[in-house]
C-alpha positions in Angstrom: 13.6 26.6 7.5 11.0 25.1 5.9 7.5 22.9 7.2 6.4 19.7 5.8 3.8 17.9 6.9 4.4 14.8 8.7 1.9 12.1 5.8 5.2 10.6 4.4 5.8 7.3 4.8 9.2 6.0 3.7 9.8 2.5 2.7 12.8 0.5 1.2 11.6 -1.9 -1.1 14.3 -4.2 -2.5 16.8 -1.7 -2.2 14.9 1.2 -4.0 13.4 3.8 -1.8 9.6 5.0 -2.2 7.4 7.7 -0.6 4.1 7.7 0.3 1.8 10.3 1.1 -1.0 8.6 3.2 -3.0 11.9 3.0 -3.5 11.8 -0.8 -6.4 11.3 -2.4 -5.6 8.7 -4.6 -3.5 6.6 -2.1 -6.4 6.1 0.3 -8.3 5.3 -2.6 -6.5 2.9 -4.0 -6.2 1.1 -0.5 -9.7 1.0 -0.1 -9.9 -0.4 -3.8 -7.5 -3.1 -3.4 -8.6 -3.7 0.3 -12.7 -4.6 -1.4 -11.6 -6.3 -4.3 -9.3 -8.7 -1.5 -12.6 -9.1 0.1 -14.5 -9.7 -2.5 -12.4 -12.5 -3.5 -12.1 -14.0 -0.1 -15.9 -14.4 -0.5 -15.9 -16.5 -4.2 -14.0 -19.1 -2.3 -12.1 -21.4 -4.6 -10.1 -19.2 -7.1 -10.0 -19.9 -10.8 -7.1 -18.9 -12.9 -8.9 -16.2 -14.3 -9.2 -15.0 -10.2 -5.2 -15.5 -10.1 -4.8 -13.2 -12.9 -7.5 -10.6 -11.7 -5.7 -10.5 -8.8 -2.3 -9.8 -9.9 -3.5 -7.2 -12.1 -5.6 -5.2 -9.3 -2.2 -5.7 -7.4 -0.4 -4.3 -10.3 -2.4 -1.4 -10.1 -2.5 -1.1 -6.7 1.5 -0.6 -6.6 1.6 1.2 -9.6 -1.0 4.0 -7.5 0.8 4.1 -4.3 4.8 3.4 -5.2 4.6 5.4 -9.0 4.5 4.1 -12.5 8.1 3.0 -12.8 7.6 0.8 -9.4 6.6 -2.5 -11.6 9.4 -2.4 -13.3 11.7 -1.6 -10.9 10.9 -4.2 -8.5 10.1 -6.7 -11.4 12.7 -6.1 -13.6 14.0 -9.4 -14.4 11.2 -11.4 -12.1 8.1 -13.0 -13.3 5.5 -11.0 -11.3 4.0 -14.3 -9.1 0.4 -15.0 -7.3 2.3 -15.3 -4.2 5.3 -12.5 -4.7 2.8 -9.4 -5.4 0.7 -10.4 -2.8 3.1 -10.6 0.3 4.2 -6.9 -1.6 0.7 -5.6 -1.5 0.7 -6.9 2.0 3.9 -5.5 3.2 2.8 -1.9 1.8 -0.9 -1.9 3.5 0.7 -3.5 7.3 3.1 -0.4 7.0 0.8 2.0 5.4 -1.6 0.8 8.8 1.2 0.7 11.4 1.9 4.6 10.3 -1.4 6.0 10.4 -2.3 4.2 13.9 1.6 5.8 15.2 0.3 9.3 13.9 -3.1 8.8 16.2 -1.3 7.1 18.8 0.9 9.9 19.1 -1.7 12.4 18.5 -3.8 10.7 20.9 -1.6 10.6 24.0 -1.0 14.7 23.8 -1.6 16.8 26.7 -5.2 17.4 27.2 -4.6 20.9 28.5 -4.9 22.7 25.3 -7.4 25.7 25.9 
């Protein structure tokens, strides 16, 4: 029998199934990346093209981090990859990513407080 611990999140993305460690490293970096450089351009206001583009690449790499290097493609095979389609993606993938963690501490948070 074997142990695994319980930092994979499983999602089905257009069909195509992806796992993602929330514990690693790079993940929770590259959320905290894409989750600034959202900020950031919340700020500016008024978004030139050259915004739009900056955003979809940061996306890009966002979801090539957290889903693996074949993800773009695979999701974007024959698909222009739009403003608005990457970024209700990106969005789907940090509300799960967020609805995992607070489960785990929810769950963790609601064990018996007898442990001595």
């Amino acid at each position: 029998m074997a142990f695994y611990f319980g930092n994979k999140l499983k999602l089905n993305i257009e069909d195509k199934d992806y796992t993602i460690d929330v514990s690693d490293n790079q993940i929770i970096k590259a959320v905290q990346d894409i989750t600034n450089q959202s900020i950031e351009m919340t700020k500016k206001g008024t978004a030139t093209q050259e915004d739009v583009l900056e955003f979809i690449e940061n996306n890009k790499v966002f979801i090539t981090k957290v889903l693996g290097q074949d993800a773009l493609s695979d999701l974007f095979k024959d698909k222009l990859i739009a403003y608005d389609d990457i970024g209700e993606l990106v969005c789907y993938i940090l509300d799960e990513i967020g609805k995992f963690k607070n489960n785990r501490i929810s769950k963790y948070s609601t064990a018996p407080s007898n442990l001595n």
